[in-house]
C-alpha positions, 0 to 999 in steps of 0.5 A: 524470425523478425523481431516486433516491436511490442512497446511502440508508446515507450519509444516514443516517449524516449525517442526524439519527441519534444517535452510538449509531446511526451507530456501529451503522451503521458498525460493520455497515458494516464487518463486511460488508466484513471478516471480522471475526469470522475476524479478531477469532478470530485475534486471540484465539488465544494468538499472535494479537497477532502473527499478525493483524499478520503476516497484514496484512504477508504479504499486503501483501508478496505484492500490492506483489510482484505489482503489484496496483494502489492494493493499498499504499492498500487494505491500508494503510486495511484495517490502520488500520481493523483494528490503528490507527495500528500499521497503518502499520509493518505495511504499512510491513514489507509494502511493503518486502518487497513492493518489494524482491521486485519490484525484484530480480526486475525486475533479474534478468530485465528489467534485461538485456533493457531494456539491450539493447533500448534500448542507446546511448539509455540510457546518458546516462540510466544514468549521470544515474540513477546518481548522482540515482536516489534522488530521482527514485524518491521524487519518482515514489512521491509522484507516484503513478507506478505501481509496476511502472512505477518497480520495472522502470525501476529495474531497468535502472538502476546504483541500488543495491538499498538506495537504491532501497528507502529512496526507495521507502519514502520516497515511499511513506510519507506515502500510507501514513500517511494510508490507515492513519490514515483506516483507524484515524479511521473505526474509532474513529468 
């Protein structure tokens, strides 16, 4: 059997091209993906320092709200690619509203419900979760524990809305860091 080659364009980026080839080819690479032309007229609209960023935080908001799964990942790469290393506090914004969202929905129509369900079995973990909550959120963020997994088990629990937030961002901040910084490496490739 003949083996193919299935992935020509990354041979050519690693092959013996010149820096002005491989940066044309990730350029095209990248302007296939995005939708830079939409986003780079964005950006040069008179408020379009402020609404590209705010764009990126709205909807990273919205799908950390809505537990899109690795959305925290993807949007956090997408604003390093498009703003540099200022994509992290955009996504940083987003993931903060987006979580808190999630968490007080969770805790207003789940958090009763989980309680009654489970009853005694979760009143010796309550009260533990009370006092220690905050680590085990950071320790299942830097886990990779779902979101919806830590936002609704939360929920059920006594932490407080801010405690669960600052852990949340916590955990989630070195992810963060590295998606937007590989984001911003390959865009200054």
């Amino acid at each position: 059997m003949q083996r193919r080659n299935v992935f020509p364009a990354l041979l050519a980026v690693t092959g013996t091209r010149s820096r002005e080839q491989r940066q044309l080819f990730v350029d095209a690479l990248i302007s296939s993906l995005l939708p830079m032309t939409m986003l780079d007229n964005l950006a040069a609209m008179p408020f379009g320092p402020f609404a590209l960023p705010a764009l990126l935080a709205a909807m990273t908001a919205s799908l950390v709200a809505m537990s899109v799964p690795g959305a925290v990942n993807t949007m956090s790469f997408v604003s390093g690619l498009i703003l540099g290393v200022g994509g992290i506090l955009v996504v940083v914004l987003g993931v903060t509203v987006g979580s808190h969202l999630l968490f007080l929905a969770s805790r207003r129509w789940l958090g009763e419900r989980l309680r009654r369900r489970f009853g005694k079995r979760m009143d010796g973990i309550q009260e533990h979760l009370g006092r220690r909550g905050p680590l085990y959120v950071v320790g299942a963020r830097i886990g990779g524990i779902p979101n919806v997994i830590v936002t609704a088990g939360c929920a059920a629990t006594p932490i407080s809305a801010r405690a669960f937030l600052a852990a949340s961002l916590l955990g989630m901040l070195p992810a963060i860091s590295l998606s937007a910084l590989a984001g911003s490496g390959l865009a200054a490739f």
